[in-house]
C-alpha positions as MATLAB code, in Angstrom:
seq = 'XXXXXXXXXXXXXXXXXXXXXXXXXXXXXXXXXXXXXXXXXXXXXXXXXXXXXXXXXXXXXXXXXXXXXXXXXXXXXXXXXXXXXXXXXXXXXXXXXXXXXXXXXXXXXXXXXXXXXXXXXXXXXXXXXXXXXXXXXXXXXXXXXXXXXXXXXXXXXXXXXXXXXXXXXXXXXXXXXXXXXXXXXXXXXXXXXXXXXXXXXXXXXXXXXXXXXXXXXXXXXXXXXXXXXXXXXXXXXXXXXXXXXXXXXXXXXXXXXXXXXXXXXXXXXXXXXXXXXXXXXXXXXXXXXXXXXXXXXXXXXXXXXXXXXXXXXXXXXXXXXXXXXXXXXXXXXXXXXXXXXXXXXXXXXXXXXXXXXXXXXXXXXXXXXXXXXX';
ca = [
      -6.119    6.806   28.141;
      -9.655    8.168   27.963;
     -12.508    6.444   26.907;
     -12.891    7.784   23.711;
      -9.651    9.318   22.811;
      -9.351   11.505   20.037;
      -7.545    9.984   16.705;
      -5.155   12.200   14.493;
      -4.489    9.843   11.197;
      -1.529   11.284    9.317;
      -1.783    9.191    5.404;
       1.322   10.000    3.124;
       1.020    8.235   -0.233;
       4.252    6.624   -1.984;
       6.517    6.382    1.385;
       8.272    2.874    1.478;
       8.855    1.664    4.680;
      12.709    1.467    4.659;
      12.685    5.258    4.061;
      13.314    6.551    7.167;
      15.941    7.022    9.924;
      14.618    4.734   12.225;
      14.649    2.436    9.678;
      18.131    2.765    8.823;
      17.944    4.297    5.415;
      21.367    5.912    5.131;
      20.429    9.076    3.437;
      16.805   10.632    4.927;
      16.295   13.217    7.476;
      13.529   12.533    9.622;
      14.485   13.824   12.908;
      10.341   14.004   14.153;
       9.883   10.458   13.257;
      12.704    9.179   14.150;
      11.816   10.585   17.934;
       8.058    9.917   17.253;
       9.096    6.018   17.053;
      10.983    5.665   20.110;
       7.818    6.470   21.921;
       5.140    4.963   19.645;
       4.180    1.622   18.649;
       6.313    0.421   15.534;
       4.772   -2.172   13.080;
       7.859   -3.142   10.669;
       5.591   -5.306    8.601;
       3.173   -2.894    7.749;
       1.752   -4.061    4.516;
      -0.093   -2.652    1.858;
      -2.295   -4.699    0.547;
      -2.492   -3.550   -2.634;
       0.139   -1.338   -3.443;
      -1.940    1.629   -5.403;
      -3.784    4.370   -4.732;
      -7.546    3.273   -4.599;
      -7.347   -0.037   -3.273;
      -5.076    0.449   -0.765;
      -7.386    3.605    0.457;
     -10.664    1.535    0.000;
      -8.852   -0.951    2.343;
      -7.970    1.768    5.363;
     -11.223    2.886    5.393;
     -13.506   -0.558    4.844;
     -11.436   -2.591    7.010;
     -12.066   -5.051    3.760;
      -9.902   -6.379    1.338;
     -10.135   -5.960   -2.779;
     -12.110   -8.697   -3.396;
     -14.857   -7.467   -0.882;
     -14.732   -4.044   -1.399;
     -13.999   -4.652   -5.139;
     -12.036   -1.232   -6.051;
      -8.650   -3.144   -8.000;
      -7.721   -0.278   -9.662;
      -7.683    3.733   -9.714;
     -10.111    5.689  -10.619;
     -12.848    3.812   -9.586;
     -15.294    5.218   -6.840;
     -15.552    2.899   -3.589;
     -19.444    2.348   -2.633;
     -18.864    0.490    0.429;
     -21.440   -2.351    1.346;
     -20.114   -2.121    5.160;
     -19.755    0.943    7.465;
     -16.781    2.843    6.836;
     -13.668    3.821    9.583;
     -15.126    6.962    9.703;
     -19.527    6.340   10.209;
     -18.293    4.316   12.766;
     -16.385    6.948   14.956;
     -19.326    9.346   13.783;
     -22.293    6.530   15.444;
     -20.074    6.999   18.577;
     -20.034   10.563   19.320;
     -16.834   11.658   17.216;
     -16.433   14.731   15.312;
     -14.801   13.784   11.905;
     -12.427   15.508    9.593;
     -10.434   15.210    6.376;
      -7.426   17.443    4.735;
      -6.102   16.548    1.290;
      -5.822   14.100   -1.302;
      -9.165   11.417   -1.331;
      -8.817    9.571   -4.559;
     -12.025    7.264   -3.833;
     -14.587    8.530   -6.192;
     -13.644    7.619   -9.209;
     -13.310   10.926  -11.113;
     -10.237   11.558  -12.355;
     -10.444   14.604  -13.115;
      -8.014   16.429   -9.929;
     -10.218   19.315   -9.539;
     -13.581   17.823   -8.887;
     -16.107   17.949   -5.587;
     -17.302   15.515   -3.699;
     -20.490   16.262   -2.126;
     -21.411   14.992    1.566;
     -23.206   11.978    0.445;
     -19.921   10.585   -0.526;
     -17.725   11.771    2.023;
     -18.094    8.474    3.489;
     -18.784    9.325    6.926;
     -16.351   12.890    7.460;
     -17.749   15.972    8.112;
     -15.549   19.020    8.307;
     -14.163   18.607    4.476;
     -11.209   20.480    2.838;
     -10.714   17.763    0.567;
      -9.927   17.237   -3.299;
     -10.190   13.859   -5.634;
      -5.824   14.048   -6.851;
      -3.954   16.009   -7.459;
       0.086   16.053   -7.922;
       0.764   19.160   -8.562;
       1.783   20.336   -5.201;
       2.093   24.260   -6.407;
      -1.052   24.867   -7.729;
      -3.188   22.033   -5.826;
      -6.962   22.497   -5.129;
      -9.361   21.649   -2.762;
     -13.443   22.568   -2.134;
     -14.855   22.720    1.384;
     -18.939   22.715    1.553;
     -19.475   25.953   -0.565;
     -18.404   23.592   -3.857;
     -16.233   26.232   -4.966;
     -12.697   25.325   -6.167;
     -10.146   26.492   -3.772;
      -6.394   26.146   -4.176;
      -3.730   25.557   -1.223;
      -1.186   28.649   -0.935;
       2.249   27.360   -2.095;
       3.359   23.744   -1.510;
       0.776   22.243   -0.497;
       1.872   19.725    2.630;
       2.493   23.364    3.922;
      -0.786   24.888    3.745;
      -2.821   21.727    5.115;
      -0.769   21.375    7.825;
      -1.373   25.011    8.827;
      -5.479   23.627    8.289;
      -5.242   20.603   10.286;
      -3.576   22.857   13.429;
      -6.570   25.578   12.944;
      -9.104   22.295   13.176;
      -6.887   20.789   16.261;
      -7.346   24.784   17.788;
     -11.308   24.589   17.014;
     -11.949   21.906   18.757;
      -9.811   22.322   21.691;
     -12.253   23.420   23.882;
     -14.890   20.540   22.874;
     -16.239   17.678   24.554;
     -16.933   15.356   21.811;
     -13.850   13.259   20.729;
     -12.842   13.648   17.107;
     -10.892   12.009   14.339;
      -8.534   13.950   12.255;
      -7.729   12.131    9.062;
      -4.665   14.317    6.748;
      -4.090   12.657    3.529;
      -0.789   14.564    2.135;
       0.075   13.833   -1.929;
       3.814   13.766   -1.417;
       6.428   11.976   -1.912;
       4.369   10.390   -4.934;
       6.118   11.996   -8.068;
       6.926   14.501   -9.592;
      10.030   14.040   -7.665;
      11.196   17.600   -8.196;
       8.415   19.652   -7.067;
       9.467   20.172   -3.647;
      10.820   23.504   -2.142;
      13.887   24.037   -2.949;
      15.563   24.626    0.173;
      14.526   20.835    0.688;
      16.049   19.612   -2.587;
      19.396   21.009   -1.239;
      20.231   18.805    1.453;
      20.047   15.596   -0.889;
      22.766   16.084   -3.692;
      22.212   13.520   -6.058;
      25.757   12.099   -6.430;
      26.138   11.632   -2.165;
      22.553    9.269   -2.402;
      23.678    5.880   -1.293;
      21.435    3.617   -3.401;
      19.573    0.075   -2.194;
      22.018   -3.066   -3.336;
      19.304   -4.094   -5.222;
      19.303   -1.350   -7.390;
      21.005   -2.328  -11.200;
      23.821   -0.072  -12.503;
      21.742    1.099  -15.239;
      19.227    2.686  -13.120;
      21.853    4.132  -11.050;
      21.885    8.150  -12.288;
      17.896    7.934  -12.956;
      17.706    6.287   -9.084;
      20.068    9.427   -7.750;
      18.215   11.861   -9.223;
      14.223   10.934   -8.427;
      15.271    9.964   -4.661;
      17.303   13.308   -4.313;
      14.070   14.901   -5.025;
      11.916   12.269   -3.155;
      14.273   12.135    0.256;
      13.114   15.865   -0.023;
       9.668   15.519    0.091;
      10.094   12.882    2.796;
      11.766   15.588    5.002;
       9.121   18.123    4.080;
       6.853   15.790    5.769;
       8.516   15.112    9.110;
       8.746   18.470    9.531;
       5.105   18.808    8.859;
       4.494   15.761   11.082;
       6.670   17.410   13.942;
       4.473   20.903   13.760;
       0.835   19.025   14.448;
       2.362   16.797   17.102;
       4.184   19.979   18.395;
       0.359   21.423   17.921;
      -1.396   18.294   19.916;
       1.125   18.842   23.031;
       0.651   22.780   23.138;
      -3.295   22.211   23.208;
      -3.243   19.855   26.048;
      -4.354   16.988   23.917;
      -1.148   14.649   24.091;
      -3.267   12.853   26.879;
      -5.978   11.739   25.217;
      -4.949   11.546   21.576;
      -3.837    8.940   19.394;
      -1.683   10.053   16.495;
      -0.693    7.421   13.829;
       1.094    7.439   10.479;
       1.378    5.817    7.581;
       1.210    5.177    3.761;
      -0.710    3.684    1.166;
       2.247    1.924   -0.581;
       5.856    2.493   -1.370;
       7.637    3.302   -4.293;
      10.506    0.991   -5.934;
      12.674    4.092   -7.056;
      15.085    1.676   -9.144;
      15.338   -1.132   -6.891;
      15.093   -4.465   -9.027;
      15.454   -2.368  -12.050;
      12.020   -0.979  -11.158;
       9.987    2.158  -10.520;
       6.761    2.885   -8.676;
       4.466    1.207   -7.267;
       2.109   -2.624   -7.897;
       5.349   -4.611   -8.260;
       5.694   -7.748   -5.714;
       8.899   -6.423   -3.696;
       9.388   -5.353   -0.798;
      10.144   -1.677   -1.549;
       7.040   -1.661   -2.669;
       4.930   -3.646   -0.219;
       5.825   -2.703    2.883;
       5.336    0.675    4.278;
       6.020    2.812    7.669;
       3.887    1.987   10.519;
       3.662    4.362   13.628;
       1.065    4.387   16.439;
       1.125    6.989   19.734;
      -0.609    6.263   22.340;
      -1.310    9.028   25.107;
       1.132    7.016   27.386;
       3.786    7.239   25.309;
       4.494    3.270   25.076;
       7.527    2.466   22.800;
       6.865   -1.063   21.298;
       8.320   -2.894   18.425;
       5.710   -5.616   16.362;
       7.256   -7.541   13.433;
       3.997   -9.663   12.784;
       2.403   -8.839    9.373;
      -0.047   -6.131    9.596;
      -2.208   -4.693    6.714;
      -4.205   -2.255    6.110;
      -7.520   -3.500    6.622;
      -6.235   -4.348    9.966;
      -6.072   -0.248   10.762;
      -9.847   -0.003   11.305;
     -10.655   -2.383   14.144;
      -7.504   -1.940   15.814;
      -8.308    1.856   16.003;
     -12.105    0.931   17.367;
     -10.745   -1.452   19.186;
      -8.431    1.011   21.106;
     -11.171    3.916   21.441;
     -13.618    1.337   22.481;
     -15.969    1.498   19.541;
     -17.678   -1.960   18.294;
     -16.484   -3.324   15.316;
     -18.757   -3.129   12.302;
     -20.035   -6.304   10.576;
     -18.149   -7.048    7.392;
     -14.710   -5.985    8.422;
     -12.311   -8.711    7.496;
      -9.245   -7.034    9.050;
      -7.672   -8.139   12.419;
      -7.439   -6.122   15.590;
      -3.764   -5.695   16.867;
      -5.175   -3.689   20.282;
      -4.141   -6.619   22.440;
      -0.561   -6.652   21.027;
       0.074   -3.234   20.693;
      -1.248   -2.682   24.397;
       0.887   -5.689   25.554;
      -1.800   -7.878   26.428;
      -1.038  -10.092   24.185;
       1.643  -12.132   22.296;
       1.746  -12.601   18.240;
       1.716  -15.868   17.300;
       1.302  -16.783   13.930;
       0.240  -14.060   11.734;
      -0.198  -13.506    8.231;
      -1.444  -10.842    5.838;
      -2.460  -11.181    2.424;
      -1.656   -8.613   -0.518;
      -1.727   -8.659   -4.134;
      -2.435   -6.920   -7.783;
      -5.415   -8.163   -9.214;
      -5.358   -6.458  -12.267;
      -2.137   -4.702  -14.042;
      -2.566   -1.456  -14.822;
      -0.981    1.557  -15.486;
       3.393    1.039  -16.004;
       2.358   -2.127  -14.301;
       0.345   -3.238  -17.244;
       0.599   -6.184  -19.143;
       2.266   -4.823  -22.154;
       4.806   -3.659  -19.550;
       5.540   -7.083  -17.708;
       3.134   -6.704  -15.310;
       1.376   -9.783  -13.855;
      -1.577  -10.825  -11.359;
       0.111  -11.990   -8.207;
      -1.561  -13.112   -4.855;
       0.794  -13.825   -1.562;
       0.809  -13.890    2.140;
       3.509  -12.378    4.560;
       3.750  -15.345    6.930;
       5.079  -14.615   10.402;
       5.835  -16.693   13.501;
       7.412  -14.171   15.811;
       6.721  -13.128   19.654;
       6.093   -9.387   20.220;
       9.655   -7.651   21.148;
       8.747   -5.043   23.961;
      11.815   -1.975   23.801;
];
């Protein structure tokens, strides 16, 4: 692996970690994935830490959990008091870049810029605040003139983040590619159609945990999220399809993720905050140039991303991270012993409020397991 590898970061938002093949979800096509894991290091207790949008985000990038970074809720903008994932690549020589949704600045208002100042460290910028409306979806670069992506969206950045991969094939510096994709957060049903097809909603085998009286409702929203899911892989497949044909698969790490999942009916529940599981735990994949395939069930959240990734490309951990490094496990250097990661909802908001049964809840995922090597 080089010194300072480069770092594509693929961020989906709303993908619950039993939701794809590898996983063993019955229904979900996600033949890139699926082949993407048996080659990649696989954390199955990849936790979100607090299972929104905001906090969850402020948590990738601070390495810092809620009550440090202090962003509980959405629509609140994250002033970080400690350098940031992406200052820290940028102090070390790497070109930075972001695609997509952001949803750290506190406007909520979808169609708003962000100026430089609080980019929080990225540099190339075709970035928007959030937006769900994956048809008619905008973005701004540096002119701070609205732009919109052509079509569905996930489409149209993809086809951005391969024209950055091409631009900077030919560069010295190391960079990190960050593509923050909206789907499969609702609306369900706004996915190309072709897509919707291959999930009819009466073959969808549902989760046992899922109550007969959210049964039809279940069917139809994960017929229409299952879609969105495979829009993805294939999306997923084309940039790591891009990395190889650039000669970059050598010195490029590529991971993916989520923010949180999504409940879809299970324990008579939708979206996301709630205290299960679905919820909770999200997909966790990490390439490494050499292709290691390596399975990890200790608890891992996500402000455990940001000095793992420094740790890996050899960049000094900032002060004020609070996350754990996983380089020695995921590198086989080292065993995990006993592990734990801490998530929660601090305040209920949202169909999560109160007035909707929602409560505060702090726990830890406790593990005692040795690494499995495959």
């Amino acid at each position: 692996m080089a010194t300072k590898p480069n770092i594509v970061f693929i961020l989906t938002d709303q993908w619950r970690a039993q939701a794809t093949g590898y996983a063993g979800a019955p229904n979900v096509q996600t033949p890139h994935l699926d082949s993407l894991a048996e080659k990649s290091i696989r954390l199955d207790t990849a936790v979100s830490t607090c299972p929104v949008c905001c906090p969850a985000r402020a948590c990738l990038l601070t390495g810092q959990y809620p009550l440090t970074h202090g962003i509980f809720v959405n629509q609140i903008r994250l002033e970080p008091n400690t350098t940031t994932l992406a200052e820290a690549l940028v102090g070390h020589g790497y070109d930075t870049a972001y695609i997509g949704k952001w949803h750290l600045d506190g406007n909520s208002h979808e169609q708003n810029y962000i100026p430089p100042e609080r980019r929080l460290g990225f540099d190339f910028w075709r970035g928007h605040e959030c937006s769900h409306n994956y048809y008619d979806s905008p973005y701004y670069d540096d002119s701070g003139d609205m732009k919109k992506w052509e079509g569905y969206d996930a489409f149209a950045q993809t086809d951005c983040a391969i024209d950055y991969l091409e631009s900077r094939q030919h560069e010295d510096d190391p960079f990190f590619l960050f593509v923050s994709y909206g789907p499969p957060h609702t609306p369900f049903q706004m996915v190309p159609e072709e897509y919707k097809a291959l999930y009819e909603e009466d073959r969808i085998v549902l989760r046992e945990n899922v109550p007969a009286e959210c049964e039809v409702t279940a069917r139809r929203d994960m017929s229409g999220y299952y879609a969105h899911i495979t829009v993805l892989d294939g999306c997923l497949g084309r940039i790591g399809h891009a990395i190889e044909q650039l000669g970059m698969a050598g010195d490029t790490i590529l991971v993916f993720t989520s923010d949180h999942g999504e409940m879809n009916g299970s324990q008579g529940h939708d979206r996301k905050i709630r205290p299960w599981d679905e919820s909770i735990l999200v997909p966790f994949l990490l390439h490494l140039p050499d292709g290691t395939g390596r399975q990890i069930e200790a608890p891992f959240g996500l402000p455990d991303i940001m000095p793992t990734l420094l740790d890996l490309v050899g960049v000094p951990v900032p002060d004020g991270v609070e996350g754990m490094s996983f380089a020695n496990h995921m590198l086989g250097q080292a065993e995990a012993s006993f592990e734990a990661s801490l998530f929660g909802c601090y305040v209920p908001f949202a169909n999560y409020a109160d007035e909707h049964g929602g409560r505060e809840y702090r726990a830890f995922e406790l593990a005692v397991i040795p690494m499995c090597v495959t």
